[in-house]
N, C-alpha and C positions, 0 to 999 in steps of 0.2 A: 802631702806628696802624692797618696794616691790618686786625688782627687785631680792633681793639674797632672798626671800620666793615664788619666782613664780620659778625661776632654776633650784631645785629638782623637783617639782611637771612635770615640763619639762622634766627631766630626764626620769624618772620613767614613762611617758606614750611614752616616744619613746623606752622606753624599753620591755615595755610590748607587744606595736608593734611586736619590734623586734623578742620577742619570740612567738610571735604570728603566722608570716609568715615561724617561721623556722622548718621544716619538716625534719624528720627521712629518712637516709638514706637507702636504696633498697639493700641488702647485694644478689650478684650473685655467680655463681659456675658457672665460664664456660669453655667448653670440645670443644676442636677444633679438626678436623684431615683436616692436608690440608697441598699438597706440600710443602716442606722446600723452597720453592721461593715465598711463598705465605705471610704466615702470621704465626702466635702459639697463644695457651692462653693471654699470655701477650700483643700482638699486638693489639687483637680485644679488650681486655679490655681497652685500651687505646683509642682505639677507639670508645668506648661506653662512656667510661668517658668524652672525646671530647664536648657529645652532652648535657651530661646533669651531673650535680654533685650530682642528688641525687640516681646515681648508685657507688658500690663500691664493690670489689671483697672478698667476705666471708673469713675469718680469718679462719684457722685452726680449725678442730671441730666446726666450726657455721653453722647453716643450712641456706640456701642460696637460691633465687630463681636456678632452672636448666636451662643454655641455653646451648643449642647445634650446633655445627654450623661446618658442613661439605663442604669440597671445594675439587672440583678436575679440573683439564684440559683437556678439552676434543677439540682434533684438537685447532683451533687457538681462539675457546672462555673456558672461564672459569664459571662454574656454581656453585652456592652453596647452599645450603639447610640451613633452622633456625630453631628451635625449641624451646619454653619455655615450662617447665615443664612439659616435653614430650608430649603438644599436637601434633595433624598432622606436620607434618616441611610445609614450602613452601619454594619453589623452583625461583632461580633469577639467569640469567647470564647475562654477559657482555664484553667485549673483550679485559679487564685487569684486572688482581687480586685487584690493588688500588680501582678500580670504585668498585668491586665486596661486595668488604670490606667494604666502604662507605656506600653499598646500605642496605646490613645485618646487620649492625651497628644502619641504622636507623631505619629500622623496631623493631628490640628490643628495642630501644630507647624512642622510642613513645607508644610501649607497657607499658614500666613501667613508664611515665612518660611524658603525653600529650603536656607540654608545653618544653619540649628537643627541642636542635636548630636543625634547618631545615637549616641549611647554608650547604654547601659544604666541608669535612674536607680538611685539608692540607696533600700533601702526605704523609708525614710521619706518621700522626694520620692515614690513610689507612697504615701502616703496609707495605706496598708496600718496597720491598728493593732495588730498585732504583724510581726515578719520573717516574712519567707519563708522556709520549709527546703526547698525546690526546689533542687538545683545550677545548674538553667537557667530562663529563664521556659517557662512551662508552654503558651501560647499556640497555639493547634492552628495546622498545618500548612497549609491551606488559608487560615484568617484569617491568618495572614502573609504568605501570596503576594498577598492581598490589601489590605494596604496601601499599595502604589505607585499601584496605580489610586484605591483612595479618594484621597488627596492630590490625585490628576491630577484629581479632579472637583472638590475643594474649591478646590482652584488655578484653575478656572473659573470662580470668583465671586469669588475675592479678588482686591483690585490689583493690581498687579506692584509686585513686592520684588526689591531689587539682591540680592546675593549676597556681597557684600561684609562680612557681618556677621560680628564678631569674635568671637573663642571664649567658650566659656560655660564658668564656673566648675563644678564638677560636685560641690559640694557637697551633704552630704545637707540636706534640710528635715524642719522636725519633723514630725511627724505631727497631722492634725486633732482636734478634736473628735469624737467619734462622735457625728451626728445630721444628719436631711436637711433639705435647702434647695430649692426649686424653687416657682415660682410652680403653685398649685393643686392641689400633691403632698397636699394634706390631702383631697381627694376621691376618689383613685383610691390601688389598693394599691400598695406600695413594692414589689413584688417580680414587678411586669407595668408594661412601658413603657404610661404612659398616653397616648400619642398617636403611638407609633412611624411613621415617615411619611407622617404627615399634615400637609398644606399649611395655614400660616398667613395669613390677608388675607382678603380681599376673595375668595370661589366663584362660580361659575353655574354653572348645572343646568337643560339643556332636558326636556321631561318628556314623554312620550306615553304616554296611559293606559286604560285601561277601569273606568266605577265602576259597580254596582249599589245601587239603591236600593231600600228596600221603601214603596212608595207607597201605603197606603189599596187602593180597589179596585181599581187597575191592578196590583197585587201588586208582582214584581221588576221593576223600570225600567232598564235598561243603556243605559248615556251613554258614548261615547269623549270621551274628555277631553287637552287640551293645555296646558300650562304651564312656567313659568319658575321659577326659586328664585334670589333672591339674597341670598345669606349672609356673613358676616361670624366668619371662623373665626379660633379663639383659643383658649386653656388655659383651663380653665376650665368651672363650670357656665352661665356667664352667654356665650350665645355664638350671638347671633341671628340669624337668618334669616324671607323674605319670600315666599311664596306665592300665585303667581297662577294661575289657571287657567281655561281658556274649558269650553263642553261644549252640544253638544245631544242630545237623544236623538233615537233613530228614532221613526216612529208609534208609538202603544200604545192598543191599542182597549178599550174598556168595550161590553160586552153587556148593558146592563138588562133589566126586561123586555118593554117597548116604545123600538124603534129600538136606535141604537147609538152611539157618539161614540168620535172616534179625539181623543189630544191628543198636545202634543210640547211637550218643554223648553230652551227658549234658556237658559243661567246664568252666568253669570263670578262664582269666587270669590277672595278674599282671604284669609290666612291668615298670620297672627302669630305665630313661634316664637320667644320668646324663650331658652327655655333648649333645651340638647340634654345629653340624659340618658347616650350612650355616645359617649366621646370616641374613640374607634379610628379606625386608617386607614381599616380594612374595614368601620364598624358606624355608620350614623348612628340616633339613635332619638329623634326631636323630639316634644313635647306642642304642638300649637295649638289656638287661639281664634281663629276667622274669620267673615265673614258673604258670606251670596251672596244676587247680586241677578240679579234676569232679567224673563223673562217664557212664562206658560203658554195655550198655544192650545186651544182646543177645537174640534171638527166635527164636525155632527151629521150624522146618516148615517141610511139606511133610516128616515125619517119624512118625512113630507109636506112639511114647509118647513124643510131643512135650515137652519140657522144656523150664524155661527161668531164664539166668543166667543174675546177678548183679556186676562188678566188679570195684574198685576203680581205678580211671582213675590218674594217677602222672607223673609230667614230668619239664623239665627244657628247657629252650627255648633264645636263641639268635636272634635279629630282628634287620632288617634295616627299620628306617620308613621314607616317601619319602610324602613331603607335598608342595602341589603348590596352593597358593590364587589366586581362577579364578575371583571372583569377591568380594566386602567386605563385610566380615564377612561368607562366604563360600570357603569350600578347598576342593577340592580334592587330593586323597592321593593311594599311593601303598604301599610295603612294601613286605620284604621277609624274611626266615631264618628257621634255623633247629632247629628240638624241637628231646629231648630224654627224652622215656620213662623210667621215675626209676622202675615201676614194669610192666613185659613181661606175664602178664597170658594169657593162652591159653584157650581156646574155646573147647568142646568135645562132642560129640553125645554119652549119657551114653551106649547105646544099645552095639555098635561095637567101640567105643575109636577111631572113626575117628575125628584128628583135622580138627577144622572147620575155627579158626582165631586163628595168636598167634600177639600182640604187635609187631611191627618192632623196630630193635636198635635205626635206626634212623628215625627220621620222617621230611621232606622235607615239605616247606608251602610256600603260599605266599597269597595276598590279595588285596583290592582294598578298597578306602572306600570312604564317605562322610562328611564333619566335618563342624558343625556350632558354629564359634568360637566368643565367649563374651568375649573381652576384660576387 
């Protein structure tokens, strides 16, 4: 009788154990772009599954950690960049796609999940679409000593994970498909990361600038100019941003041939970027459509009754803008393009009806700037 009154009570605390040690699984989204000889989504998830089972790939409409993980071949090594949840990537190569896979496999692995095997995978679980004849992985010396610290940065954005996870099987997995998978990998080449650390969301961009304009018969016009950019960054060609900017210029005088008139330009523009042409960390290159509105003074000067005219400044403007990160969180930038004036009024000395300035059709610009950018 003891015996069958102590057997549940047995049951029921190896049970409680059991639910005790069992941990919720790690739901991922992962976005590969990398040679069709290399590896695809399915390849590396396999290969992350390898190491530890409390990762698994997000269901349809489940929101899922982000890993990102770009490969390309460069001469006779292979390097590849990792990212979770779009922090910084870091960078690992080695002198086969299998080693290469193995090595980014582990670093995610350990991020979400401390106690993930450290074994070696089997080629196939490396995705590799033939073996490897290496006797060791080929992975350079330096990218190895550098995988404790990447983990320690990824380990900065994941939850915290017990350690208690139980062993992992270390069977091989078959190998993929050969062909790539990544959102927008059809627009950029497969053998250059198309947006190697670059930040995803919501940007701003303070701006300080100088533009030159060529104005009718005031000739070059130079405005310093200050603005804003907020943007919306993402994979992709469709990837918009918002341009605002103030500006006045200094005097700019007209010599007719009787008297003289000085004028100056109040302007605040606007400027609509929907697409961005270079997705790089270092390279922005945006087409805009904007209009700018203000107002243009005039003063007459050296004639008998000087006056001073007020008129509303309107126009429509097309822009290339040209962005290069010199160092982080500062850009320098150029840009160029034509603005037209929707109203052409004219300038008059009342005395003799001599014109002094009229509007040009078209107006010719370009600029330089400064951008301090908060991610």
């Amino acid at each position: 009788m003891r015996l069958r009154g102590a057997l549940p009570a047995t049951l029921t605390v190896l049970l409680a154990a059991a639910l005790g040690h069992a941990e919720p699984q790690v739901a991922v989204r992962v976005a590969v772009t990398s040679p069709a000889t290399c590896t695809d989504v399915d390849g590396f998830t396999r290969a992350l599954s390898a190491r530890t089972r409390r990762v698994r790939a997000a269901t349809p409409g489940e929101v899922g950690r982000a890993v990102q993980v770009e490969i390309s071949q460069r001469g006779a090594r292979w390097v590849g960049a990792v990212s979770l949840d779009y922090a910084p990537p870091r960078t690992l190569e080695s002198a086969s796609c299998g080693d290469l896979v193995s090595a980014l496999s582990f670093v995610v692995a350990i991020a979400l999940d401390p106690a993930a095997s450290r074994a070696p995978l089997a080629a196939a679980s490396r995705a590799s679409p033939t073996p490897s004849v290496s006797a060791a992985p080929a992975v350079s010396v330096a990218s190895v000593a550098s995988v404790a610290s990447v983990a320690s940065v990824f380990a900065s954005v994941a939850p915290a994970t017990s350690t208690t996870t139980e062993p992992v099987d270390e069977a091989p997995v078959p190998a993929p498909s050969p062909r790539v998978v990544t959102p927008g990998a059809e627009h950029a080449p497969s053998d250059r990361p198309a947006s190697e650390g670059r930040p995803r969301g919501f940007g701003f961009e303070a701006l300080f600038g100088l533009e030159v304009a060529e104005i009718g018969a005031l000739g070059a016009v130079y405005t310093p100019r200050l603005g804003v950019v907020l943007a919306y960054l993402r994979d992709g060609l469709f990837s918009p941003a918002i341009r605002l900017s103030l500006g006045r210029s200094p005097q700019n005088a007209v010599t007719p041939e009787i008297g003289a008139a000085v004028f100056e330009w109040t302007t605040a523009g606007l400027d609509a970027c929907p697409l961005e042409l270079a997705r790089s960390r270092l390279l922005t290159v945006r087409p805009c459509l904007g209009a700018v509105g203000g107002e243009l003074l005039g003063v007459g000067r050296s004639v008998v009754h000087p006056g001073t005219a007020s008129r509303g400044w309107y126009a429509v403007r097309a822009t290339l803008f040209v962005e290069l990160l010199a160092v982080e969180g500062l850009a320098v930038g150029a840009y160029g393009g034509l603005e037209l004036p929707l109203v052409r009024d004219d300038f008059r000395f009342d005395t003799n009806d001599v014109v002094i300035f009229r509007a040009p059709a078209v107006l010719p610009f370009g600029g330089v700037s400064l951008g301090l950018r908060f991610p």
